[in-house]
Biotite code that builds the C-alpha atoms (Angstrom):
import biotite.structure as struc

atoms = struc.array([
    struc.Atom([3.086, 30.601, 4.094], chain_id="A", res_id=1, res_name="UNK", atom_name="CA", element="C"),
    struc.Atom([2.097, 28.597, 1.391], chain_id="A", res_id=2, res_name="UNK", atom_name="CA", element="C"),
    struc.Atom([3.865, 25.409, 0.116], chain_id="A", res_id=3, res_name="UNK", atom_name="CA", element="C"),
    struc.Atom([3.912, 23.057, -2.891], chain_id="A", res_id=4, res_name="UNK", atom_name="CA", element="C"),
    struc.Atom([4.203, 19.400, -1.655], chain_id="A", res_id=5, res_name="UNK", atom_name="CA", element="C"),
    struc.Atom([2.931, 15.895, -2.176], chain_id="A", res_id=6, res_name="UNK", atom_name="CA", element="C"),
    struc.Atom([0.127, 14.310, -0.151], chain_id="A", res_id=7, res_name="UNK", atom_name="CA", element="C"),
    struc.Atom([0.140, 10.548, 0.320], chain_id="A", res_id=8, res_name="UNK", atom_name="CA", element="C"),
    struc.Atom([-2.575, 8.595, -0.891], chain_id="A", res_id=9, res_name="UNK", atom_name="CA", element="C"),
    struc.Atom([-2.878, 4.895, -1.693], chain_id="A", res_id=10, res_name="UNK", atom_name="CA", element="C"),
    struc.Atom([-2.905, 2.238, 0.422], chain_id="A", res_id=11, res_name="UNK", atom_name="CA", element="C"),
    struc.Atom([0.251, 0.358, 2.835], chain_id="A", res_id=12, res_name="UNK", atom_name="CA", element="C"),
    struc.Atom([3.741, -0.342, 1.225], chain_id="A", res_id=13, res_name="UNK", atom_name="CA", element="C"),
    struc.Atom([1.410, 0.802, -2.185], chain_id="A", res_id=14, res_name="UNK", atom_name="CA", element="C"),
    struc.Atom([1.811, 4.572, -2.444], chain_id="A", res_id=15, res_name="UNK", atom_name="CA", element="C"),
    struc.Atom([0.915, 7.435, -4.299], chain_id="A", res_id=16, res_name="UNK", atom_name="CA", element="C"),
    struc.Atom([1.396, 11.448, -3.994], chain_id="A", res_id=17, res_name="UNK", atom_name="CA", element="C"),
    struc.Atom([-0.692, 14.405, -5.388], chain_id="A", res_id=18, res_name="UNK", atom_name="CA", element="C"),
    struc.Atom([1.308, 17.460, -5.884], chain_id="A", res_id=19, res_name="UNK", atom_name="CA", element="C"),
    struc.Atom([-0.709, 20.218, -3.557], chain_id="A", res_id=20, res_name="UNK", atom_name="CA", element="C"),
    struc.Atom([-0.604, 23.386, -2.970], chain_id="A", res_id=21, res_name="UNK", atom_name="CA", element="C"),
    struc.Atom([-1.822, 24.402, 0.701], chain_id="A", res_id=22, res_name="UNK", atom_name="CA", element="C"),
    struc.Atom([-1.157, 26.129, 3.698], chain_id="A", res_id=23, res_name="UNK", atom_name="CA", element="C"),
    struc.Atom([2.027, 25.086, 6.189], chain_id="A", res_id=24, res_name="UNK", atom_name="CA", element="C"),
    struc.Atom([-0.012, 24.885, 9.220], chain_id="A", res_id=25, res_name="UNK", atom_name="CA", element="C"),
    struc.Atom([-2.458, 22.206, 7.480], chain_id="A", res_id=26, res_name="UNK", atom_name="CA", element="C"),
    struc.Atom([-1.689, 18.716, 8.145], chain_id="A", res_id=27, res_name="UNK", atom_name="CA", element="C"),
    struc.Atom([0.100, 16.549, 4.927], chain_id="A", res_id=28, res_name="UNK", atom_name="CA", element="C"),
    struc.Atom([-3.234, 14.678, 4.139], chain_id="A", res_id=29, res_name="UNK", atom_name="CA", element="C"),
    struc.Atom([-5.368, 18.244, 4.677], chain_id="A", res_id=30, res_name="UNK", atom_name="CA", element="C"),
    struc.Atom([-7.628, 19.735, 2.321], chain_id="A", res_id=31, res_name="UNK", atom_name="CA", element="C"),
    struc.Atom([-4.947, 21.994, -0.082], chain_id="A", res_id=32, res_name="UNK", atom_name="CA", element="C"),
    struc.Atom([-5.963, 25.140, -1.830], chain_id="A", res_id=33, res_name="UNK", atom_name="CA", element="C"),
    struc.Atom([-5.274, 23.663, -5.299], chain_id="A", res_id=34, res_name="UNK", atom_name="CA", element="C"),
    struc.Atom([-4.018, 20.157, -6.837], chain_id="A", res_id=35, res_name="UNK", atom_name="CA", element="C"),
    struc.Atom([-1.312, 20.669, -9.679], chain_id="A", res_id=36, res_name="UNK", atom_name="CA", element="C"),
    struc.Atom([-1.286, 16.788, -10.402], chain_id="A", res_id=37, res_name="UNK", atom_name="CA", element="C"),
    struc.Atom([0.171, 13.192, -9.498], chain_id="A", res_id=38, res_name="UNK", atom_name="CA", element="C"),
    struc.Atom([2.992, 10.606, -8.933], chain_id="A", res_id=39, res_name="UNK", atom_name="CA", element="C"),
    struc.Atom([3.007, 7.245, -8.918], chain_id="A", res_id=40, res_name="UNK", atom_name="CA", element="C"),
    struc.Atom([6.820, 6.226, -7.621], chain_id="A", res_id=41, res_name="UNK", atom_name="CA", element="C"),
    struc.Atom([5.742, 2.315, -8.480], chain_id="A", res_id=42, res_name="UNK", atom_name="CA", element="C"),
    struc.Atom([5.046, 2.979, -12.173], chain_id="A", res_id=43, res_name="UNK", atom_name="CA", element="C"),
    struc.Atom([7.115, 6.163, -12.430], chain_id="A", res_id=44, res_name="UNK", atom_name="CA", element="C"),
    struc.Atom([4.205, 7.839, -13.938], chain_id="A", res_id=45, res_name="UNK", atom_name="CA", element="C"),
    struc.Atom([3.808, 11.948, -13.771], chain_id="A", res_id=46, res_name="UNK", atom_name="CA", element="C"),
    struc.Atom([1.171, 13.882, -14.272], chain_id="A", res_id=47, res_name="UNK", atom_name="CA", element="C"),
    struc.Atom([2.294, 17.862, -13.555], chain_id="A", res_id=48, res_name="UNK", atom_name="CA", element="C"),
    struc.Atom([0.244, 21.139, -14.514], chain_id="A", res_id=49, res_name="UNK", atom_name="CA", element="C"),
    struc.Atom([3.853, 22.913, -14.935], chain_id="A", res_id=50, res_name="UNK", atom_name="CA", element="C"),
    struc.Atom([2.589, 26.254, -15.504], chain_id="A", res_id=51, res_name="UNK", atom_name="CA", element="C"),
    struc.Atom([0.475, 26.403, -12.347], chain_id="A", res_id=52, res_name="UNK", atom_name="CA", element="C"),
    struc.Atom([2.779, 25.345, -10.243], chain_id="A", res_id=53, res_name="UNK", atom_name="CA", element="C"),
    struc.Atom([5.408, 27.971, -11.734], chain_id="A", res_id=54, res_name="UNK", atom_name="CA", element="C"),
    struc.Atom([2.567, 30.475, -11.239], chain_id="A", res_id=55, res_name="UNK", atom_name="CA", element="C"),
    struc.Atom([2.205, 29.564, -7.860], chain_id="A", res_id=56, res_name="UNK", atom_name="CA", element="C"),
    struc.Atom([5.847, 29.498, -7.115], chain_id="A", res_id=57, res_name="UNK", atom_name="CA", element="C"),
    struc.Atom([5.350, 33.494, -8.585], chain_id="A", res_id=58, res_name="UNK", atom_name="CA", element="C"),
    struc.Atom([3.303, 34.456, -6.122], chain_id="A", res_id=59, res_name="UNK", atom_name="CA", element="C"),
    struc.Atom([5.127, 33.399, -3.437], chain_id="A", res_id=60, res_name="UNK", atom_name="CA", element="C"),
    struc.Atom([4.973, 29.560, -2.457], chain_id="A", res_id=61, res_name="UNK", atom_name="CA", element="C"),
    struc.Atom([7.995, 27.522, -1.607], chain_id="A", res_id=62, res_name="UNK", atom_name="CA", element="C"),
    struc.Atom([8.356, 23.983, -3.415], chain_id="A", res_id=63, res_name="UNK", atom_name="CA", element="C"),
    struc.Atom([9.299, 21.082, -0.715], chain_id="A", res_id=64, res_name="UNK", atom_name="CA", element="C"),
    struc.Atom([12.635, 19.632, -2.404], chain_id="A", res_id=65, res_name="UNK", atom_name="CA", element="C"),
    struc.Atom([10.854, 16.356, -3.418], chain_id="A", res_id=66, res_name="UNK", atom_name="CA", element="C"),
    struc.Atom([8.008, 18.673, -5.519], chain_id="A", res_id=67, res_name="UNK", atom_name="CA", element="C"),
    struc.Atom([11.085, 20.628, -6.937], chain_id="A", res_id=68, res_name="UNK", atom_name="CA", element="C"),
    struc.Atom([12.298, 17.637, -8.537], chain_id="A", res_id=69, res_name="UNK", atom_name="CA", element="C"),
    struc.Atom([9.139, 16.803, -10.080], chain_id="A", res_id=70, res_name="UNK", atom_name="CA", element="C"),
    struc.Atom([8.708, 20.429, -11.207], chain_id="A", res_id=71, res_name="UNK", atom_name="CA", element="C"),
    struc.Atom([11.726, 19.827, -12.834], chain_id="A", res_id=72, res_name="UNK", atom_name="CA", element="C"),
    struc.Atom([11.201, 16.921, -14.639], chain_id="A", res_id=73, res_name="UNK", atom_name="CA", element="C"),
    struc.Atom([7.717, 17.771, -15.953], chain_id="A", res_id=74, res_name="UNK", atom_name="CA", element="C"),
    struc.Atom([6.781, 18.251, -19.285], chain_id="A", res_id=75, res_name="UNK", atom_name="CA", element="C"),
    struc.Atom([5.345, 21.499, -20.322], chain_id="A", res_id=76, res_name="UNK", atom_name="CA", element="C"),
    struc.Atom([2.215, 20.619, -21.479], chain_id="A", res_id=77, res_name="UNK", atom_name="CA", element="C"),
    struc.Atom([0.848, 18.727, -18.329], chain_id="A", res_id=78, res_name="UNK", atom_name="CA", element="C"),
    struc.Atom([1.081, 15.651, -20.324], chain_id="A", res_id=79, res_name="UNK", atom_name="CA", element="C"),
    struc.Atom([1.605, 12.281, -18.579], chain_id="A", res_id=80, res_name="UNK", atom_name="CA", element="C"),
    struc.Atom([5.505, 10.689, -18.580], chain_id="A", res_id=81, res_name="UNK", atom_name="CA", element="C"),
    struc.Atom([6.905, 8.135, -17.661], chain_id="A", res_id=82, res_name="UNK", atom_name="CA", element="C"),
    struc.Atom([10.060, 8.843, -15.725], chain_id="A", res_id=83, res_name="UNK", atom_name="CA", element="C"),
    struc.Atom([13.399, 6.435, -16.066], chain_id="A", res_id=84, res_name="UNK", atom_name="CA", element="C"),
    struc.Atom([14.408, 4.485, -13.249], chain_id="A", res_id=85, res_name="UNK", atom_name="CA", element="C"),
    struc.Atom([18.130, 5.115, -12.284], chain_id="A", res_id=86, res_name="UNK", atom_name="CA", element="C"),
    struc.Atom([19.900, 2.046, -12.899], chain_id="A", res_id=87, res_name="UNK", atom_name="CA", element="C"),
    struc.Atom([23.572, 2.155, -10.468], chain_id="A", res_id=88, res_name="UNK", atom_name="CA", element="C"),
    struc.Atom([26.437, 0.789, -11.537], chain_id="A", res_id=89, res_name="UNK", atom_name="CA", element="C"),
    struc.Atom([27.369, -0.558, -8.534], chain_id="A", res_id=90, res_name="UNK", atom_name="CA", element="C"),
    struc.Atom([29.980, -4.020, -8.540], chain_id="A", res_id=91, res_name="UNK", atom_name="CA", element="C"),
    struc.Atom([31.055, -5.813, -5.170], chain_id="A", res_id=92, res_name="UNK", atom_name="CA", element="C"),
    struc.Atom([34.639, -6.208, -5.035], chain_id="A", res_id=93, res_name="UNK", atom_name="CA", element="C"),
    struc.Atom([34.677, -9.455, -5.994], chain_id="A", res_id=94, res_name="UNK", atom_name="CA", element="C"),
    struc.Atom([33.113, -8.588, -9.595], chain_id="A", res_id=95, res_name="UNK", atom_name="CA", element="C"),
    struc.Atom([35.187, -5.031, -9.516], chain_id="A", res_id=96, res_name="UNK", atom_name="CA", element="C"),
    struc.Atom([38.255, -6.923, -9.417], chain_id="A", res_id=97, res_name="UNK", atom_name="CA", element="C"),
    struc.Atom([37.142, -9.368, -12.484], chain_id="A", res_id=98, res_name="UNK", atom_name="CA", element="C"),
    struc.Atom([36.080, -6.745, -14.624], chain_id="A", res_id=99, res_name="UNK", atom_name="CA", element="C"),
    struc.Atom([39.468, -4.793, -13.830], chain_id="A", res_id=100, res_name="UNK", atom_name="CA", element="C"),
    struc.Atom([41.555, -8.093, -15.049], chain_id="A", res_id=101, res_name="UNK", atom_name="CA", element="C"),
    struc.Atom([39.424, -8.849, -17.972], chain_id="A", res_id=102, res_name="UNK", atom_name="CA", element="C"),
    struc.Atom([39.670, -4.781, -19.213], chain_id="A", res_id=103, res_name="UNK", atom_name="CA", element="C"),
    struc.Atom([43.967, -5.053, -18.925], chain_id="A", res_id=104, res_name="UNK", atom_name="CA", element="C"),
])
């Protein structure tokens, strides 16, 4: 079976993933049968060759859930983005409770 995942590069606490396609039985860092593009998850960058990966999805190859997100998010033209960072909107209760007091 053949599957469409990333393989970690770059060095401790520093990393970076190329989108692969290879073989299951391979190990993660093994040599894959093609390379559809990049992520850096420090800079956000992406760098995606959509329509390969869709054609190899076509014929048969299954998308880890991590690459399916990054599928996703691609542009069409294998340009390079820049994705956004979520930013949560996440209060302790102390700051919960003043914001609730100063909104009545």
């Amino acid at each position: 079976m053949v599957k469409i995942r990333l393989k970690r590069q770059g060095r401790k606490h520093r990393p970076f993933y190329r989108i692969v396609v290879t073989d299951i039985r391979n190990r993660r860092d093994g040599a894959p049968l093609s390379e559809l593009g990049y992520y850096n998850p420090i800079s956000k960058e992406l760098k995606l060759d959509k329509q390969a990966a869709l054609d190899w999805i076509s014929k048969g190859a299954q998308p880890s859930d991590t690459a399916k997100k990054l599928i996703e998010k691609a542009d069409e033209g294998g340009n390079l983005i820049k994705l956004e960072s979520v930013k949560r909107d996440k209060l302790s209760k102390k700051a919960a409770e003043k914001a609730k007091a100063t909104a009545e």
